[in-house]
ZANUTOR-849967 format. One record per residue (C-alpha): residue in three letters; x, y, z. Coordinates in Angstrom, 3 decimals, decimal comma. Layout:
// ZANUTOR-849967
<site resn="ALA" X="X" Y="Y" Z="Z"/>
...
***
This chain:
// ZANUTOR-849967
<site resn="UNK" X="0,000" Y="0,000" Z="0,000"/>
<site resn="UNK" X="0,717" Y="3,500" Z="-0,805"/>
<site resn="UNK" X="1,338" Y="5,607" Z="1,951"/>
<site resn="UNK" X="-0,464" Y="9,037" Z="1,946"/>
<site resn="UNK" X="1,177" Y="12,145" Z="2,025"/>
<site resn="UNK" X="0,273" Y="13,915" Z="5,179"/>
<site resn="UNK" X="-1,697" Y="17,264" Z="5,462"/>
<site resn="UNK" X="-0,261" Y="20,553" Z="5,878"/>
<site resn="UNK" X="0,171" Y="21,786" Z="9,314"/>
<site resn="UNK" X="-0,651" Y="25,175" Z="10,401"/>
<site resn="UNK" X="2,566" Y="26,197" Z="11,058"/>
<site resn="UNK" X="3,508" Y="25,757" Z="7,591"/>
<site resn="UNK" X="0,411" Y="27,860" Z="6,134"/>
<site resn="UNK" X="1,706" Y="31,460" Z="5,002"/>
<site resn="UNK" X="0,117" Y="34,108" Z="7,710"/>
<site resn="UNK" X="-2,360" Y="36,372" Z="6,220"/>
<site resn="UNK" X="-4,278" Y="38,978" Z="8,319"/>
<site resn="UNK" X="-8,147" Y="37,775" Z="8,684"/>
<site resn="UNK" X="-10,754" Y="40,183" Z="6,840"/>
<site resn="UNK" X="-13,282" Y="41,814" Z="9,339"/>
<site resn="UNK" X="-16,636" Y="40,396" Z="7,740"/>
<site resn="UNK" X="-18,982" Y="43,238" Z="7,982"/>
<site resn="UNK" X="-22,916" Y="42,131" Z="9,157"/>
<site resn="UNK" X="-25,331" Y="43,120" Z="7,632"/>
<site resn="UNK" X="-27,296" Y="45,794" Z="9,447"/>
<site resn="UNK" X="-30,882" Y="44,312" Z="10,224"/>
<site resn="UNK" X="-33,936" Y="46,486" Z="11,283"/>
<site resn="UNK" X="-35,510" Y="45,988" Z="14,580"/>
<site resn="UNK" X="-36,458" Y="42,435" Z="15,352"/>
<site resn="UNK" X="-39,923" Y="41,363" Z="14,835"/>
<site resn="UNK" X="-40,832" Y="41,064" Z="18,635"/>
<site resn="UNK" X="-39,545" Y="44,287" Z="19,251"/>
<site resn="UNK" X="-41,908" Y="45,755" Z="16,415"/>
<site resn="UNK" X="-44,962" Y="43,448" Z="17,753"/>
<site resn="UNK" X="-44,505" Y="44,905" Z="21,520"/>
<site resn="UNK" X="-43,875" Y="48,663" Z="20,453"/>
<site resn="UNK" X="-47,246" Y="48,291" Z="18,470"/>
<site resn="UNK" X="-49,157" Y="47,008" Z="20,439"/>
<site resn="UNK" X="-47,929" Y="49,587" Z="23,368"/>
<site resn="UNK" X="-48,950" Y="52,252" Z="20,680"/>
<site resn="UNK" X="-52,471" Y="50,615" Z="19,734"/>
<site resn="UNK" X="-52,964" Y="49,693" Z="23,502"/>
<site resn="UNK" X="-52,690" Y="53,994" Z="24,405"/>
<site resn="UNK" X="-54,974" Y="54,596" Z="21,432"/>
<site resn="UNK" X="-57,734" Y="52,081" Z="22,586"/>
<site resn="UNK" X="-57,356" Y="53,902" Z="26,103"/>
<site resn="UNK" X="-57,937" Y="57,236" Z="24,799"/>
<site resn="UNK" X="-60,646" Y="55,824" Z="22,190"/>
<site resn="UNK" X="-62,251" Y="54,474" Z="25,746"/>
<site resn="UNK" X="-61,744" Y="57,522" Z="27,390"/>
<site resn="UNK" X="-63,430" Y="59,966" Z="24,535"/>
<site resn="UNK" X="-66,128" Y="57,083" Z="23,561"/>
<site resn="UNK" X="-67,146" Y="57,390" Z="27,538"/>
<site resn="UNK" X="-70,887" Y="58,049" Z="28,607"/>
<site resn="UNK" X="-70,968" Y="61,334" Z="30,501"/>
<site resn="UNK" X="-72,160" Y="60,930" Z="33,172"/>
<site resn="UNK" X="-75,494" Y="62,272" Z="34,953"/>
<site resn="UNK" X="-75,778" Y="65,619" Z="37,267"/>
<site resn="UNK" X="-77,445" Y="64,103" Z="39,978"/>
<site resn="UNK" X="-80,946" Y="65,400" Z="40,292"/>
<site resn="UNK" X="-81,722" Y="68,774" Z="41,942"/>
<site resn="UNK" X="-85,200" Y="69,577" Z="44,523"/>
<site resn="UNK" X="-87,897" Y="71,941" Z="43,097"/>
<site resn="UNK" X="-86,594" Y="74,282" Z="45,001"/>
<site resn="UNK" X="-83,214" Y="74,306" Z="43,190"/>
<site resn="UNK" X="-84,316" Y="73,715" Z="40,113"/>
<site resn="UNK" X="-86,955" Y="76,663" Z="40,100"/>
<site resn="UNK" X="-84,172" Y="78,849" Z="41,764"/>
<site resn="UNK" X="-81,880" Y="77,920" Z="38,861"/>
<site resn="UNK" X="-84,576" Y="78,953" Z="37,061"/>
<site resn="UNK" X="-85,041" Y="82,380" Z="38,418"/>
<site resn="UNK" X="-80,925" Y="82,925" Z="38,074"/>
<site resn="UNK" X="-80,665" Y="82,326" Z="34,590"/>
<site resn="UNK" X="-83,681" Y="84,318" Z="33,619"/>
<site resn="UNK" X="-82,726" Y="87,074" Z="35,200"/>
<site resn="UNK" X="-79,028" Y="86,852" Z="33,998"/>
<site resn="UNK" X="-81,013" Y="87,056" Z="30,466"/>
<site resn="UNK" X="-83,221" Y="90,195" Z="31,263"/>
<site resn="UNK" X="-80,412" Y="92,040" Z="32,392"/>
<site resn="UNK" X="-78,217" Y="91,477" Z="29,618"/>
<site resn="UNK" X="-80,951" Y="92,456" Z="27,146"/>
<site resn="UNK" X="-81,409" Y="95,272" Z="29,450"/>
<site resn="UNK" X="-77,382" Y="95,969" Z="29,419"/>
<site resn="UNK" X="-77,623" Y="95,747" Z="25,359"/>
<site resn="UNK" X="-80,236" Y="97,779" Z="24,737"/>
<site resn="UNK" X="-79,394" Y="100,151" Z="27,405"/>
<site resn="UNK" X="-75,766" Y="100,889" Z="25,485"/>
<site resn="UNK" X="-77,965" Y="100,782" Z="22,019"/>
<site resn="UNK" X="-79,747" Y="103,613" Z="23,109"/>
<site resn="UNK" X="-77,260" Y="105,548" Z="23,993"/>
<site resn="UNK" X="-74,995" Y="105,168" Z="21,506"/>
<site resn="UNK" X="-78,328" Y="105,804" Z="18,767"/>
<site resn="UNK" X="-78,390" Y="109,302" Z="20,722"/>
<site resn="UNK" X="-75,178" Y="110,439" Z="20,540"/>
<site resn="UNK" X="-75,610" Y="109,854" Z="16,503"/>
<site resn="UNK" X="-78,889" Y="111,492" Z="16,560"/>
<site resn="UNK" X="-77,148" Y="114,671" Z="18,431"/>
<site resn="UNK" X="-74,045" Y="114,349" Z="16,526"/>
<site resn="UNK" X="-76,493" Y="114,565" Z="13,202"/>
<site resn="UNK" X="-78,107" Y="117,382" Z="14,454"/>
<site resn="UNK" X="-75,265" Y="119,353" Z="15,474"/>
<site resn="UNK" X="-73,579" Y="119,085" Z="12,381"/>
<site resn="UNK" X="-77,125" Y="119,862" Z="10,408"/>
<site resn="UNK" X="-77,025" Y="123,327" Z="12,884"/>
<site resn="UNK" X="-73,625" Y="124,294" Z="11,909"/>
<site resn="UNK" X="-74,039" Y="128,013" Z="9,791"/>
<site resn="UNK" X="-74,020" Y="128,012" Z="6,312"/>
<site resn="UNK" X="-71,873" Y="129,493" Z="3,617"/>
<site resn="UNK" X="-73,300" Y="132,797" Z="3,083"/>
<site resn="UNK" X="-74,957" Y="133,186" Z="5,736"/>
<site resn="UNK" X="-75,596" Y="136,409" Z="8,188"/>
<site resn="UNK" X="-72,259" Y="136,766" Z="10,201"/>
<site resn="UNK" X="-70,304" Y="135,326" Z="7,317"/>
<site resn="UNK" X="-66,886" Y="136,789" Z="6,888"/>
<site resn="UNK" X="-63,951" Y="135,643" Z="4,153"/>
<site resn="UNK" X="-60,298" Y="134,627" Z="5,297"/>
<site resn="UNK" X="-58,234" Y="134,315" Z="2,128"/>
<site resn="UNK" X="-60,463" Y="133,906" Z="0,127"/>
<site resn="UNK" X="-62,712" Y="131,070" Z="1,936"/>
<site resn="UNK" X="-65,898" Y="131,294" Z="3,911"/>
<site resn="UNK" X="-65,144" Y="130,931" Z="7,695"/>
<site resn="UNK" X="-68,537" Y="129,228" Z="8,165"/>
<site resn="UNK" X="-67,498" Y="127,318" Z="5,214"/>
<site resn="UNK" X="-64,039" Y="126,022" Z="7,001"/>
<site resn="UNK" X="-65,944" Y="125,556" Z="10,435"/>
<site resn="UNK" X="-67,962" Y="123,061" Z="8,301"/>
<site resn="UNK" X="-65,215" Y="121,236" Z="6,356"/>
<site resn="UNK" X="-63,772" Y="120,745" Z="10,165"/>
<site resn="UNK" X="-66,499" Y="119,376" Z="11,542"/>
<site resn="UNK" X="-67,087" Y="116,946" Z="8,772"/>
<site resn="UNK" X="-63,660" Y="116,197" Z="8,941"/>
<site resn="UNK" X="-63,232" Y="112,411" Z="10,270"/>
<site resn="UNK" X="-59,876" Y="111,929" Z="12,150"/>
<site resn="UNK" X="-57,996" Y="110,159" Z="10,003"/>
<site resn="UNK" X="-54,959" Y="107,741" Z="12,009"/>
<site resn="UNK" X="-55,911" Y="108,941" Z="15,589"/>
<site resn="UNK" X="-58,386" Y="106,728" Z="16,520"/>
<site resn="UNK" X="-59,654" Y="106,300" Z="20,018"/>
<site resn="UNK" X="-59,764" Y="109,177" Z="22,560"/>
<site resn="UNK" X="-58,637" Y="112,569" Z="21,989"/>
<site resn="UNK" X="-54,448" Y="112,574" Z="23,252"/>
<site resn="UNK" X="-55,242" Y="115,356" Z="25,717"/>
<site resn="UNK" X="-57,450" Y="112,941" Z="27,883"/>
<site resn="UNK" X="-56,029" Y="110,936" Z="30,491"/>
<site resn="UNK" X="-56,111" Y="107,023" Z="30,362"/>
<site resn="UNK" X="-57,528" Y="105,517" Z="33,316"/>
<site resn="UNK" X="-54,998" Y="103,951" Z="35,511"/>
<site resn="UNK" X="-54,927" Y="101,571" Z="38,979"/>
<site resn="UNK" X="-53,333" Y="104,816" Z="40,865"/>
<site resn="UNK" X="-53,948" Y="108,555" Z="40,839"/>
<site resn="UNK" X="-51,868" Y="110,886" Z="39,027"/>
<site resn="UNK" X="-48,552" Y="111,864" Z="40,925"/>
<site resn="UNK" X="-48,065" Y="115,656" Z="40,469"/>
<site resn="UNK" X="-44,946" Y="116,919" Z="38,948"/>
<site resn="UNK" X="-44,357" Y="113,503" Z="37,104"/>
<site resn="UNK" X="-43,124" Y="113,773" Z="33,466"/>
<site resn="UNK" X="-43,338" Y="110,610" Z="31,854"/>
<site resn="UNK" X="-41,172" Y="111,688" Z="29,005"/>
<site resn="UNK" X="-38,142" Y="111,821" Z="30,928"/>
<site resn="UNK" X="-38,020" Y="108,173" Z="31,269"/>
<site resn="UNK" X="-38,968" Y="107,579" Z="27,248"/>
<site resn="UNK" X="-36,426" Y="106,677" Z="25,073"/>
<site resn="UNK" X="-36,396" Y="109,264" Z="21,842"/>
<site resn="UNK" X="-37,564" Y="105,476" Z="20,126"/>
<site resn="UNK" X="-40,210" Y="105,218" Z="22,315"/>
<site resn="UNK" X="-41,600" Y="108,630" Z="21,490"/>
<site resn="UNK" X="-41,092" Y="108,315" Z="17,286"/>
<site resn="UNK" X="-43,962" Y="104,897" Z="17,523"/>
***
């Protein structure tokens, strides 16, 4: 018989450096997926529960409660109709006055009359009053705002406004 030749020992194998073998990246396992779903649709069933809830029931109030509620809320509804109409009236009189003040104002020509360059003074008192303020809306600057504490005397608010302040 033929003897065989005998394998190569590892000493005798050249030395080569291993290669790293790279994994392939993998996305989160399929459990993982499973619980994190079910966590998810587990919160949305709660808060389906929670908005999908019967209210529930006042319990029920005596007569005399209920007829006292009664009274309250009627009467909160007579006075604000009262509070409405009240502030509709008075704001449909200052119109009216307004109207007729500016219907009262002289005419151009008439007795008392007099020219200023040319123009009727009546004439100008008119075109004033017509006039409608243009960008100053709200009241007049000269009035005071209302404030929490009265006014302290000798107090110039300008000196503490910067010169940016004052230009807005």
């Amino acid at each position: 018989p033929q003897a065989m030749p005998t394998p190569a020992t590892s000493s005798e194998d050249p030395k080569t450096a291993q290669k790293k073998v790279m994994k392939e990246k993998k996305g989160p396992s399929k459990s993982n997926e499973a619980s994190k779903e079910a966590a998810k649709n587990r919160i949305s069933s709660l808060i389906v529960k929670a908005l999908d809830a019967p209210w529930g029931k006042a319990p029920t109030a005596s007569e005399e409660e209920m007829e006292r509620r009664y009274n309250v809320g009627r009467d909160y509804v007579i006075g604000s109709f009262e509070r409405h109409n009240e502030f509709n009236h008075d704001f449909a009189v200052k119109i009216r006055m307004k109207r007729h003040a500016m219907a009262m104002l002289p005419k151009e020509g008439d007795i008392g009359d007099d020219e200023i360059d040319g123009r009727s003074v009546y004439g100008m008192y008119r075109e004033e009053a017509y006039k409608i303020n243009g960008g100053m809306w709200g009241p007049p600057k000269h009035r005071l705002i209302p404030m929490h504490t009265p006014p302290i005397e000798g107090f110039d608010p300008s000196v503490y406004m910067d010169q940016d302040d004052e230009d807005n």
